[in-house]
C-alpha positions as CSV (number, residue, x, y, z in Angstrom):
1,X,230.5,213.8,22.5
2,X,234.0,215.3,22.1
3,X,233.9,218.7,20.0
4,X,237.2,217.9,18.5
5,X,236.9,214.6,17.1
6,X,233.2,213.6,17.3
7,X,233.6,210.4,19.4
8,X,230.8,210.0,21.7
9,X,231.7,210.2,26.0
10,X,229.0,208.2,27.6
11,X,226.1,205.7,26.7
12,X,222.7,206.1,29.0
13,X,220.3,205.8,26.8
14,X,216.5,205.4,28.0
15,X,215.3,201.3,27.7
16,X,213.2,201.1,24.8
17,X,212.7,197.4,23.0
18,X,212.7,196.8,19.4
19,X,214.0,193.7,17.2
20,X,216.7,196.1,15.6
21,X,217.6,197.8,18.9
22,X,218.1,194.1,20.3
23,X,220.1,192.6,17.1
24,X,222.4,195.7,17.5
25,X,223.2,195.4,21.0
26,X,223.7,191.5,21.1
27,X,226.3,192.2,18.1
28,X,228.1,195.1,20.3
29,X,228.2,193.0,23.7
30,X,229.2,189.1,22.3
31,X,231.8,190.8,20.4
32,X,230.5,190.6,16.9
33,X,231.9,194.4,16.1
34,X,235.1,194.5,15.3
35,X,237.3,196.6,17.2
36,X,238.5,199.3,15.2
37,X,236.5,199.6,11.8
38,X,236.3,202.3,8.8
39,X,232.4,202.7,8.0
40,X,230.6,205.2,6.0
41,X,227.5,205.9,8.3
42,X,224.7,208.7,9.0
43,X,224.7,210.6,12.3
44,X,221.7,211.8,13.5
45,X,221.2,213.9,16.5
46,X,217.7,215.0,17.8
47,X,217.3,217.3,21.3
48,X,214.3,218.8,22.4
49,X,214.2,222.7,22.7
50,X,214.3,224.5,25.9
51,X,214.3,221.7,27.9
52,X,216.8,223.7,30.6
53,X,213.4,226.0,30.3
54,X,211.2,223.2,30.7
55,X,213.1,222.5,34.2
56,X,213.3,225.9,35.6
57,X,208.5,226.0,34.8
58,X,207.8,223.0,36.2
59,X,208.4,220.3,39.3
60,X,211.6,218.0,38.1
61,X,208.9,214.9,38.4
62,X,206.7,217.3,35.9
63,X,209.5,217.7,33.6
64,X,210.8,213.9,33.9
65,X,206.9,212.8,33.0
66,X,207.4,215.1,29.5
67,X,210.5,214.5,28.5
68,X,211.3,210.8,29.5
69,X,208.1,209.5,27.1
70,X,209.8,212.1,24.2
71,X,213.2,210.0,24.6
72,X,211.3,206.5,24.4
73,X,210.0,207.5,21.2
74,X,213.1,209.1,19.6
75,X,214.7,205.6,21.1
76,X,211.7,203.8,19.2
77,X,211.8,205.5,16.0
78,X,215.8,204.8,15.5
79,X,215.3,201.2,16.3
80,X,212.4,201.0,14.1
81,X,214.7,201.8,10.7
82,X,217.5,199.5,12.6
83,X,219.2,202.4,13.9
84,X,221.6,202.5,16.9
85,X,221.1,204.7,20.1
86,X,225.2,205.7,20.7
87,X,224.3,207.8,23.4
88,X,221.3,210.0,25.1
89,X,222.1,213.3,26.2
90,X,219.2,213.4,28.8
91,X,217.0,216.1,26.5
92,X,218.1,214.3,23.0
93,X,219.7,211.1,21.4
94,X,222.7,210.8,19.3
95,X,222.1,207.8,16.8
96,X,224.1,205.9,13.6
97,X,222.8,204.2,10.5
98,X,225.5,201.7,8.9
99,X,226.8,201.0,11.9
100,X,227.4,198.6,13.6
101,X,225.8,196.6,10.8
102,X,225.9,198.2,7.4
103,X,222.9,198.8,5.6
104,X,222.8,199.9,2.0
105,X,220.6,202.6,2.5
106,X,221.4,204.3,5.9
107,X,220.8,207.7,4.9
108,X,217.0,207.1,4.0
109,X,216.7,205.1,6.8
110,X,217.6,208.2,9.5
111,X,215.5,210.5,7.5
112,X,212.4,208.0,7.9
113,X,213.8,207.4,11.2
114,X,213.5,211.8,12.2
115,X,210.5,212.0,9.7
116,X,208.5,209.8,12.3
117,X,209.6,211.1,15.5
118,X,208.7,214.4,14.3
119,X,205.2,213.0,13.8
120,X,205.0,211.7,16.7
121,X,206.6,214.6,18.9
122,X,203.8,216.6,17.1
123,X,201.2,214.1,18.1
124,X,202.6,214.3,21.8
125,X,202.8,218.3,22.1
126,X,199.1,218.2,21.2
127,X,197.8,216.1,23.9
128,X,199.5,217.7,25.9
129,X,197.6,220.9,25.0
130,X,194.5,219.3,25.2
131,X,195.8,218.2,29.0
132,X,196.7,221.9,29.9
133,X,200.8,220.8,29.9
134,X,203.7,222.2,28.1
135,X,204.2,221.3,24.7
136,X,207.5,220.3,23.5
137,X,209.3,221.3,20.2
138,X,212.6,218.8,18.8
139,X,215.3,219.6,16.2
140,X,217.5,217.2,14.5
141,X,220.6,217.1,12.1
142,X,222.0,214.8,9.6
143,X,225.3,214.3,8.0
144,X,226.8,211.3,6.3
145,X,230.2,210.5,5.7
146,X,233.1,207.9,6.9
147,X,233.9,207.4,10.4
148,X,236.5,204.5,12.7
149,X,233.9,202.7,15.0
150,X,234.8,200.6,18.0
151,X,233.3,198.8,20.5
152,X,234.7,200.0,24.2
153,X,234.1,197.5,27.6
154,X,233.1,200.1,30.4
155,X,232.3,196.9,32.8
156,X,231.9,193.6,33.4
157,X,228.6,193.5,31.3
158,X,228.5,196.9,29.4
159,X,230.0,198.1,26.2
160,X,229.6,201.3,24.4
161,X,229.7,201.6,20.5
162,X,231.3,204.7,19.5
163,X,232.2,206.3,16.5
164,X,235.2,209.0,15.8
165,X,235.3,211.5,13.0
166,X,234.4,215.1,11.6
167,X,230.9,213.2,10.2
168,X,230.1,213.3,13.8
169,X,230.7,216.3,14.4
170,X,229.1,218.4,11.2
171,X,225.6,216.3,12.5
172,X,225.8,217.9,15.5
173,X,226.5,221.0,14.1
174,X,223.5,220.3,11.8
175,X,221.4,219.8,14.9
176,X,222.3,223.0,16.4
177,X,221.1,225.1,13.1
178,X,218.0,223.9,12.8
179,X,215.0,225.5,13.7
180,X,211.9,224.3,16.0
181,X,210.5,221.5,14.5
182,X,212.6,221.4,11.6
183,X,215.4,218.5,10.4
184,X,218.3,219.6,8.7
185,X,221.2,218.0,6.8
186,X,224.2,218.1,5.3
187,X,225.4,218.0,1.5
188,X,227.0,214.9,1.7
189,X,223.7,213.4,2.9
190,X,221.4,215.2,0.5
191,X,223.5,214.0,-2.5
192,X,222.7,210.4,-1.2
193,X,218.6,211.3,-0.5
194,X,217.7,213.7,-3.0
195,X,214.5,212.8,-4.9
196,X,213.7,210.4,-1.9
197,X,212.8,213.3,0.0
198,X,211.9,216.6,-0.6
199,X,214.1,218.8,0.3
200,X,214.5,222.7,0.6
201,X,218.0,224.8,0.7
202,X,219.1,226.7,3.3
203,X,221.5,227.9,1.1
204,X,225.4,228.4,2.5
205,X,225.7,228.4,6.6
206,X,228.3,229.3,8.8
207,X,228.9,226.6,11.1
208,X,230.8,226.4,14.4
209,X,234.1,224.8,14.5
210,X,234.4,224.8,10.7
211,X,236.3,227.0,8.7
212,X,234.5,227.4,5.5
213,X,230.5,227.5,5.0
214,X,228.5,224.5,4.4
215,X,225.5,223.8,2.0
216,X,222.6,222.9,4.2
217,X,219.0,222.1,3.2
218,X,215.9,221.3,5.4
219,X,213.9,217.9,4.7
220,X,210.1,219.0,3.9
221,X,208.9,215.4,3.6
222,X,209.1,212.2,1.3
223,X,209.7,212.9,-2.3
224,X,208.4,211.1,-5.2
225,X,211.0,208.0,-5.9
226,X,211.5,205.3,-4.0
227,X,213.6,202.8,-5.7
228,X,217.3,203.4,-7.7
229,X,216.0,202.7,-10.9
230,X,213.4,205.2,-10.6
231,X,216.4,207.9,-9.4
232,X,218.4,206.8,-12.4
233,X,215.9,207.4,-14.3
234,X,215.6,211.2,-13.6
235,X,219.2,211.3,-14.7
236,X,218.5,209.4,-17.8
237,X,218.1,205.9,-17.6
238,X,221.8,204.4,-19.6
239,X,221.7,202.1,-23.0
240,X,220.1,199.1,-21.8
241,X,222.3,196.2,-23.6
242,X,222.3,192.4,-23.7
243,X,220.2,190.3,-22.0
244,X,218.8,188.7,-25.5
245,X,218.2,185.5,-23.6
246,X,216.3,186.5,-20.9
247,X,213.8,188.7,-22.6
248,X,213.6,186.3,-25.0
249,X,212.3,183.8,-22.2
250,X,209.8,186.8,-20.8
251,X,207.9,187.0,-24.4
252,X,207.5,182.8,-24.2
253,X,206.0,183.3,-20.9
254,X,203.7,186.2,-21.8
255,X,202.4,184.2,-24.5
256,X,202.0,180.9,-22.4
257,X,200.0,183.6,-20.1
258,X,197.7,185.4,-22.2
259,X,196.3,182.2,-23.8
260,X,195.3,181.2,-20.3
261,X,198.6,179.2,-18.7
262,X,199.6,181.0,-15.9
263,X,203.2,181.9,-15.6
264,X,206.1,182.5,-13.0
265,X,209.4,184.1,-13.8
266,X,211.6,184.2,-10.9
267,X,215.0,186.5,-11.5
268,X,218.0,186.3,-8.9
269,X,220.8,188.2,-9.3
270,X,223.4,190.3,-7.0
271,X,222.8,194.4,-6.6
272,X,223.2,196.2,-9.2
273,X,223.0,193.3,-12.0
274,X,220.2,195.5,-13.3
275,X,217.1,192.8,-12.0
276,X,214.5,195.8,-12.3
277,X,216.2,197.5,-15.2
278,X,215.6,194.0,-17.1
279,X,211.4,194.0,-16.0
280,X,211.0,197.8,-16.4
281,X,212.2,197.4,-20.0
282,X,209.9,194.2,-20.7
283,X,207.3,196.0,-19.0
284,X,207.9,198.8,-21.8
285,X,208.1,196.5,-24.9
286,X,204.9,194.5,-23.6
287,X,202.5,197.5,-24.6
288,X,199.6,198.0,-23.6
289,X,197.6,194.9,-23.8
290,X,197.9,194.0,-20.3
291,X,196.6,195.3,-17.2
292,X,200.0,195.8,-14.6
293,X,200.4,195.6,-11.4
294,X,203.7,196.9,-9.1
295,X,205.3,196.2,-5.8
296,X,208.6,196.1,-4.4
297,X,209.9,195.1,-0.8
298,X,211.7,197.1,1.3
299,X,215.0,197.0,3.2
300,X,213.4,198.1,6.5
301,X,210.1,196.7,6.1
302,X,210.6,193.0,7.1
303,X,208.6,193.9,10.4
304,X,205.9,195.4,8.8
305,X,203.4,193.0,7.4
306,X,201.2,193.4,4.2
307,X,203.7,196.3,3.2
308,X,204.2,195.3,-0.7
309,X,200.5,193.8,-0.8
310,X,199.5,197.7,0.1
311,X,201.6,198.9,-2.1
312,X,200.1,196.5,-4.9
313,X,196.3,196.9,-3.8
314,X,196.8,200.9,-3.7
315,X,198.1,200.8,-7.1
316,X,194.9,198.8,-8.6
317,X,192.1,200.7,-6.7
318,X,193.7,204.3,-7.7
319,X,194.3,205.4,-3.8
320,X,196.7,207.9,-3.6
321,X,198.4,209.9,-0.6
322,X,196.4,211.7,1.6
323,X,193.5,209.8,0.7
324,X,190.7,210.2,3.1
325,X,189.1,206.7,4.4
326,X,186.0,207.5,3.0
327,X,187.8,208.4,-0.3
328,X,189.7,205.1,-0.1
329,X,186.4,202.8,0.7
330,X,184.5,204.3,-2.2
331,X,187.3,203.9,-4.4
332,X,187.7,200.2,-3.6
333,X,183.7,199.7,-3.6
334,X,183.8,200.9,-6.7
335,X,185.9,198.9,-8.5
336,X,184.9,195.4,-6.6
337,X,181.6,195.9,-8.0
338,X,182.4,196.4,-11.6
339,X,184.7,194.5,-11.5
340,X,182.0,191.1,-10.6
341,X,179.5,192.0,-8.0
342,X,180.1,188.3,-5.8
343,X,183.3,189.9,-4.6
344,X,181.5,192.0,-2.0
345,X,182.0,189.7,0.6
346,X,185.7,190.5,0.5
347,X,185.1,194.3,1.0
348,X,185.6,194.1,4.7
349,X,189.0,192.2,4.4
350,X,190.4,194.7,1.7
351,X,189.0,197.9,3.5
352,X,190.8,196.5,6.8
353,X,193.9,196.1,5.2
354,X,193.6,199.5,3.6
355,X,193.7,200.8,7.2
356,X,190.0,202.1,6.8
357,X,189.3,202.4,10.6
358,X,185.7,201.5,10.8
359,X,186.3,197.8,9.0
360,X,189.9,197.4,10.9
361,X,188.2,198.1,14.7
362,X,185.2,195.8,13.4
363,X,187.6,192.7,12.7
364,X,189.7,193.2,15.6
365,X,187.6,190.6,17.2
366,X,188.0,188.1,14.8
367,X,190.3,185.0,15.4
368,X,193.7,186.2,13.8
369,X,194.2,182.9,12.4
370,X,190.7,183.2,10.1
371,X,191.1,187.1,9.2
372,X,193.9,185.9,8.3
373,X,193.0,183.2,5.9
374,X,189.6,185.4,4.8
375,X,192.2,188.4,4.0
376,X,194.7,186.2,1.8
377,X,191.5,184.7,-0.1
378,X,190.3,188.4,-0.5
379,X,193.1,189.7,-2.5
380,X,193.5,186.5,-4.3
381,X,190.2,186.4,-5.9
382,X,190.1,189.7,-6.8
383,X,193.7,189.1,-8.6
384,X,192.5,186.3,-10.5
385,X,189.7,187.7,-11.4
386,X,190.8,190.8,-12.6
387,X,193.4,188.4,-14.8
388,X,189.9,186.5,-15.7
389,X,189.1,189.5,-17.2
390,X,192.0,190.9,-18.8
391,X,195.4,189.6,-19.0
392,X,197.2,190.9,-15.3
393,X,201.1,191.3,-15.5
394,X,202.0,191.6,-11.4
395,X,205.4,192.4,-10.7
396,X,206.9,191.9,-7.3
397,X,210.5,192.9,-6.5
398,X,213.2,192.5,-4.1
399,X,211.3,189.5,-2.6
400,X,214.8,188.9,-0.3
401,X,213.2,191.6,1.9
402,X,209.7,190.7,1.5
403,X,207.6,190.1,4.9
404,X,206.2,187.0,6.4
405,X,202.5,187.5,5.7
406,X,203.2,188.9,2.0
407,X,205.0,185.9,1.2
408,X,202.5,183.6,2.7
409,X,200.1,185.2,0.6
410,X,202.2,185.0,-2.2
411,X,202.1,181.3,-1.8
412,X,198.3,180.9,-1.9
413,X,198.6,183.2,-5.5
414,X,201.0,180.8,-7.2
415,X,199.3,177.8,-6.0
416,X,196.1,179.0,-7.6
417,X,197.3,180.5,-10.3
418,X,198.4,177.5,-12.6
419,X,194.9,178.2,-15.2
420,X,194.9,182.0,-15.2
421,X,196.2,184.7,-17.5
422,X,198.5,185.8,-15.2
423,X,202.1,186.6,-15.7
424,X,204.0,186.9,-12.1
425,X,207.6,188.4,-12.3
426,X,209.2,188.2,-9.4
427,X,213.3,189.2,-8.6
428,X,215.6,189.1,-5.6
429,X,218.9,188.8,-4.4
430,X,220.4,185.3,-4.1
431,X,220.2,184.9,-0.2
432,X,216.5,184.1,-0.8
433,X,215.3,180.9,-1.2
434,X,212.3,180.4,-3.7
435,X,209.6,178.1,-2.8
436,X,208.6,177.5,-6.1
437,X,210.8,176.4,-8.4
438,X,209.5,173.2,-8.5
439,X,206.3,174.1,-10.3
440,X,205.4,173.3,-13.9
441,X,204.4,177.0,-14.9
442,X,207.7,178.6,-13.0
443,X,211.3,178.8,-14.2
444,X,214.3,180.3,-12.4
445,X,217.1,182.9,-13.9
446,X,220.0,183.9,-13.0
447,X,221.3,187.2,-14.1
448,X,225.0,188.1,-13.9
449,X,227.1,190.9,-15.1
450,X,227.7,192.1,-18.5
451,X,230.6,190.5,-20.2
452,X,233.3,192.9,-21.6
453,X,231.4,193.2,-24.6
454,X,227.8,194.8,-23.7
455,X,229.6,196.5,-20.8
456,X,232.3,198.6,-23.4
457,X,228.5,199.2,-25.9
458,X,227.1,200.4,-22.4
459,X,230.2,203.0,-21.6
460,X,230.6,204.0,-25.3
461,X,226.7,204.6,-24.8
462,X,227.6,207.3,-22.1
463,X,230.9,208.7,-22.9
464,X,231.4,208.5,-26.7
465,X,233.6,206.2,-28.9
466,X,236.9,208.6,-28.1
467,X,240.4,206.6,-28.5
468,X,240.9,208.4,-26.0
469,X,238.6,207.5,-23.2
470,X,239.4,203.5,-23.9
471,X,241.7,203.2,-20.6
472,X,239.2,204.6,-18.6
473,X,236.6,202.4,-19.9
474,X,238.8,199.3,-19.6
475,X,239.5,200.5,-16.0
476,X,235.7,200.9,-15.1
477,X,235.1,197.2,-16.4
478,X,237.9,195.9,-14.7
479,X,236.9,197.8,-11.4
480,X,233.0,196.8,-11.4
481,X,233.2,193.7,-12.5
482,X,230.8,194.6,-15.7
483,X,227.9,195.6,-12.9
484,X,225.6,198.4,-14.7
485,X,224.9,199.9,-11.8
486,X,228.1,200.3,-10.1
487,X,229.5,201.5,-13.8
488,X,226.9,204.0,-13.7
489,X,227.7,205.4,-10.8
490,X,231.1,205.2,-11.1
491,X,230.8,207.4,-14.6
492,X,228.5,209.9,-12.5
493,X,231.0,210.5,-9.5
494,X,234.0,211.0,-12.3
495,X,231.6,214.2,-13.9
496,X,230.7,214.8,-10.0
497,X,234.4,215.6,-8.9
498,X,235.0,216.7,-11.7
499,X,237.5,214.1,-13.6
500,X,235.2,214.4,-16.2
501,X,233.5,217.6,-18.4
502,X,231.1,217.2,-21.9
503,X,232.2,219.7,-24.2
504,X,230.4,220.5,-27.1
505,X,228.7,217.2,-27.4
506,X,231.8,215.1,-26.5
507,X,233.1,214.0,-22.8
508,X,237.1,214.7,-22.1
509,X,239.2,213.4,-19.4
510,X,240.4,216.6,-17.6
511,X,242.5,214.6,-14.8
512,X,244.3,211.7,-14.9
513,X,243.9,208.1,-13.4
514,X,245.6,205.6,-11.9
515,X,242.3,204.3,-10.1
516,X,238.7,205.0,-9.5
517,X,237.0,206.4,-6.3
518,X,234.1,204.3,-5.0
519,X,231.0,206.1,-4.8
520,X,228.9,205.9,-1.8
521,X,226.2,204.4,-3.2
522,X,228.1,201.7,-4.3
523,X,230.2,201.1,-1.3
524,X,227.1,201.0,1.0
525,X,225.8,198.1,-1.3
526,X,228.7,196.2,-0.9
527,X,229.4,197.2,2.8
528,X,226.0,195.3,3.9
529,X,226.8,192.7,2.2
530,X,229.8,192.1,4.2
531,X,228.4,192.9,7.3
532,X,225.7,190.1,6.6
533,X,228.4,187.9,6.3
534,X,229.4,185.5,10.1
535,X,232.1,187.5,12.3
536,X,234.5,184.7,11.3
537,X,234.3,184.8,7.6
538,X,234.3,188.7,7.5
539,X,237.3,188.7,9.1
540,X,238.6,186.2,7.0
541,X,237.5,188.3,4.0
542,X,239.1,191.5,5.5
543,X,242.1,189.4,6.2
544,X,242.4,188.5,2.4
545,X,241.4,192.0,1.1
546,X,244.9,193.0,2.6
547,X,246.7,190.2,-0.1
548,X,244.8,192.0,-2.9
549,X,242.4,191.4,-5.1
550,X,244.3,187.6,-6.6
551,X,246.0,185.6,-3.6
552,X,247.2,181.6,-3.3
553,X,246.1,179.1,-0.9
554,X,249.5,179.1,1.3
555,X,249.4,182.4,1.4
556,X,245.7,182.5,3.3
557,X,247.0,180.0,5.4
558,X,249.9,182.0,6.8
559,X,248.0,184.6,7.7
560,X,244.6,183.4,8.5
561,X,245.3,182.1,11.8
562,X,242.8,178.9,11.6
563,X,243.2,175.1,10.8
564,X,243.0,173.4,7.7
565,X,240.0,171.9,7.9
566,X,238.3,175.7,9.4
567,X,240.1,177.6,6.5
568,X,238.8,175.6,3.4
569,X,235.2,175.8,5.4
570,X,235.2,179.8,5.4
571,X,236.7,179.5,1.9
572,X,233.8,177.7,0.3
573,X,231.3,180.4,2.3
574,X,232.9,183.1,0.9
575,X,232.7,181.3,-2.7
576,X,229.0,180.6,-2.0
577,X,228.6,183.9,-1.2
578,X,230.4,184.9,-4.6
579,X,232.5,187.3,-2.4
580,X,235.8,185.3,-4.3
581,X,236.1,182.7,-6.6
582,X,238.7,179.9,-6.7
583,X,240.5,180.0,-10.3
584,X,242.9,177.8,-12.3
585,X,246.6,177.4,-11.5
586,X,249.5,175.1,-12.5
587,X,250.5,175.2,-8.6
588,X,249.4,176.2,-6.0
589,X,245.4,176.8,-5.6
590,X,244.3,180.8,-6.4
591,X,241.8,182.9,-5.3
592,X,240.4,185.9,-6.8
593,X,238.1,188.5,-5.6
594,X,234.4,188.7,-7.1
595,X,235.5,192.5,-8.2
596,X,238.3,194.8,-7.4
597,X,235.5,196.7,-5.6
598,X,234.6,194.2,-3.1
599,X,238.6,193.9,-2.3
600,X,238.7,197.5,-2.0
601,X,235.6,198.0,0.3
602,X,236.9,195.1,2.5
603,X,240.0,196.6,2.8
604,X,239.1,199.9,3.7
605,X,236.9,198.6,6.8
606,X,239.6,197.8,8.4
């Protein structure tokens, strides 16, 4: 990579096969990556130390057989968290998250992404002990920020993917600080990660090629949160207003449940809408007369099956981190027999799926299609008997990245669980398509933004009824759309630059504002949405973001560059999508965009 600008000189990375890897490279070479595109990514750069040492001690074949396996796995672990390999260096890897396709939580995703391979490097280094060979130490560094991608033909059939910006270039530098075994990042990337990692400062570090020092920190391990609500609420979760309807349906439902009528709630609803805000404050007013149950989906964990079900399972049978497997099997033993002593035939499917080693290498034999089956009865019965027993509240969340054998057994529960006291909440994003909705016991909502109304209560909630602050307000509305979220963060990057300062219990406006900033955590959400979107329609949607955020029919037309018929087809997608809207005119047809954030985030990319 260039030292000046950050772009990357040469892609030779190692061969190492994963779905994401794949996915990434088929976008790059058919041309799905735009050329020439603003993103806000995370760098990551991970070498192994002394490797020109490693050379000099051993045979060059020696050397090739350590550090060749070491590149495969740094190669692996990127792809894993749907990374992208830019280049290898021949003793390291430089890699990207958010790009080429966005992903609202890149930042995580390379820490869990270095946080692996350093597991497995350490793993590594001590066989090789044990074989009598050089161990092998890595460093890596983080930084996150904006960068201009493009996609470059070097040949017939090869095309590198490179980015160019300071980002890239402050991760290296982050690499090159770091001690053996340790990964360090940047500021910018610890005010994305914080709480979802732990994290220890290195206080202020001179860095080369930059003038002034930068705030560094090393990453200890995972930290305590895991989801945004749970970050917000270390903040101070904000008013929660409105949604009288809705809650209103949730009681109906709980009582429907508790006299022995199972019930399904299913909530879709854009990021941000406040899905998890609306059950974590249900779950709150429902007391305790139930016995609840928690799990949530993750972004990366589509390939990993059972992930949620774990999550669930862990949660009722008390296992905890660092957990022993005989810890975890007494712990589950425990609680299958007192909870009805004719569930012990499905100890051996739960301690199997609880990765307790003896049980999982004893059922590796069986036919994959009946462990299956005899695993998705297992967890069933003991959820309906548990809500046999006491009424069971199980709440499952972000179901749009759920896995194929979670939902499968998902399927099984809400077939069986018509005659039980069991309330199942379930929420996603509207790119999912429910199976369900056609049951008796289920009923669908949809959950948009505030109006103007609870969204002004919400604001005067966080920054005081001042005459004063009403433009601002107004602005933040207009600007998110009424979101909760994205007016929450919005609020908290005004105090974070410093547009904003509480003073003796009131909030001022210390600068002025023609327009709002968009804060990375919002502009990532909306980034991956785009990016989800066909190569043809995100163009289009780039193409309109430069009209602004209203824009006529005859006016898309002129500078489109498709048909008619092609046109009104990407139109109704992007309506579908709810990335615009089509709105009334007395002439011409108009067009306005969802939010004045989506318009903005569009535009920028280019």
């Amino acid at each position: 990579f260039c030292n000046q600008c950050g772009a990357a000189i040469t892609l030779t990375a190692p061969t190492a096969t994963s779905s994401s890897g794949i996915a990434v490279g088929h976008a790059v070479d058919h041309g799905v990556v735009p050329e020439g595109e603003r993103k806000l990514v995370t760098a990551l750069f991970v070498d192994i130390i002394n490797s020109t040492g490693l050379g000099q001690d051993l045979d060059p074949e020696e050397a090739r057989a350590i550090i060749d396996p070491a590149l495969v796995l740094m190669i692996d672990a990127v792809r894993r968290y749907d990374g992208h390999v830019v280049q290898s260096t021949g003793d390291g890897i430089f890699a990207l998250f958010g790009a080429p396709v966005a992903h609202e939580d890149h930042p995580q995703r390379s820490l869990y992404a270095a946080l692996r391979l350093q597991d497995e490097i350490r793993r590594m280094s001590d066989r090789l002990r044990t074989e009598g060979r050089t161990p092998i130490e890595i460093r890596a560094g983080v930084n996150t920020g904006e960068v201009v991608v493009r996609s470059i033909k070097t040949g017939d059939r090869q095309t590198e993917y490179t980015p160019i910006g300071h980002t890239v270039n402050l991760a290296s530098r982050m690499q090159s600080v770091a001690n053996a075994g340790a990964i360090v990042i940047s500021d910018n990337t610890r005010n994305l990660v914080e709480g979802y990692f732990a994290l220890r400062s290195l206080g202020l570090t001179r860095v080369k090629g930059i003038n002034d020092s930068v705030r560094v920190y090393e990453v200890a391990g995972l930290g305590p949160l895991r989801t945004r609500l749970e970050r917000s609420a270390g903040r101070g979760l904000s008013k929660f207003v409105g949604r009288a309807q809705e809650k209103q349906a949730f009681r109906n439902a709980a009582r429907l449940a508790r006299s022995g009528s199972g019930q399904l709630i299913a909530v879709a609803a854009e990021p941000g809408v406040g899905k998890s805000r609306l059950f974590f404050e249900f779950k709150a007013d429902s007391g305790g007369n139930w016995t609840v149950l928690e799990a949530s989906s993750v972004s990366h964990g589509k390939g990993s099956s059972y992930l949620p079900v774990i999550e669930l399972l862990h949660g009722y049978f008390g296992i905890v981190k660092g957990d022993e497997p005989a810890s975890r099997r007494d712990k589950v033993g425990k609680r299958i027999a007192d909870l009805d002593s004719s569930l012990e035939t499905t100890l051996p499917y739960l301690y199997a799926l609880l990765e307790i080693e003896d049980d999982k290498v004893r059922l590796a034999a069986m036919d994959p299609q009946l462990r299956r089956s005899r695993t998705f009865d297992a967890v069933v019965r003991v959820l309906l008997t548990e809500a046999a027993r006491e009424p069971l509240m199980l709440i499952v969340e972000d179901l749009h990245w759920l896995d194929d054998e979670s939902q499968a057994l998902l399927d099984l529960l809400v077939e069986q669980m018509a005659d039980a006291r069991l309330l199942l909440l379930i929420n996603f994003r509207p790119e999912y398509q429910l199976r369900w909705g056609d049951k008796s016991y289920a009923q669908s909502l949809r959950l948009d933004a505030l109006g103007h109304d609870n969204a002004d209560e919400m604001l005067s909630a966080i920054l005081g009824e001042s005459d004063s602050l009403l433009p601002l307000k107004q602005l933040i509305i207009e600007t998110t759309g009424g979101t909760p979220f994205f007016m929450e963060e919005t609020v908290q990057a005004l105090f974070d630059e410093g547009a904003l300062k509480r003073s003796e219990g009131s909030v001022e406006l210390i600068k002025p504002l023609a327009s709002l900033r968009i804060p990375p955590t919002v502009q990532t959400i909306l980034a991956a949405r785009i990016d989800r979107l066909r190569n043809d329609e995100k163009t289009l949607l780039q193409t309109l973001a430069v009209l602004g955020r209203q824009f006529v029919l005859s006016l898309a037309r002129a500078v489109a560059g498709h048909s008619d018929a092609e046109l009104e087809r990407l139109l109704a997608n992007l309506q579908l999508g709810e990335f615009v809207y089509e709105q009334p005119s007395i002439s011409d047809v108009e067009y306005i965009f969802k939010n004045a954030l989506t318009q903005e985030v569009a535009y920028n990319s280019i």
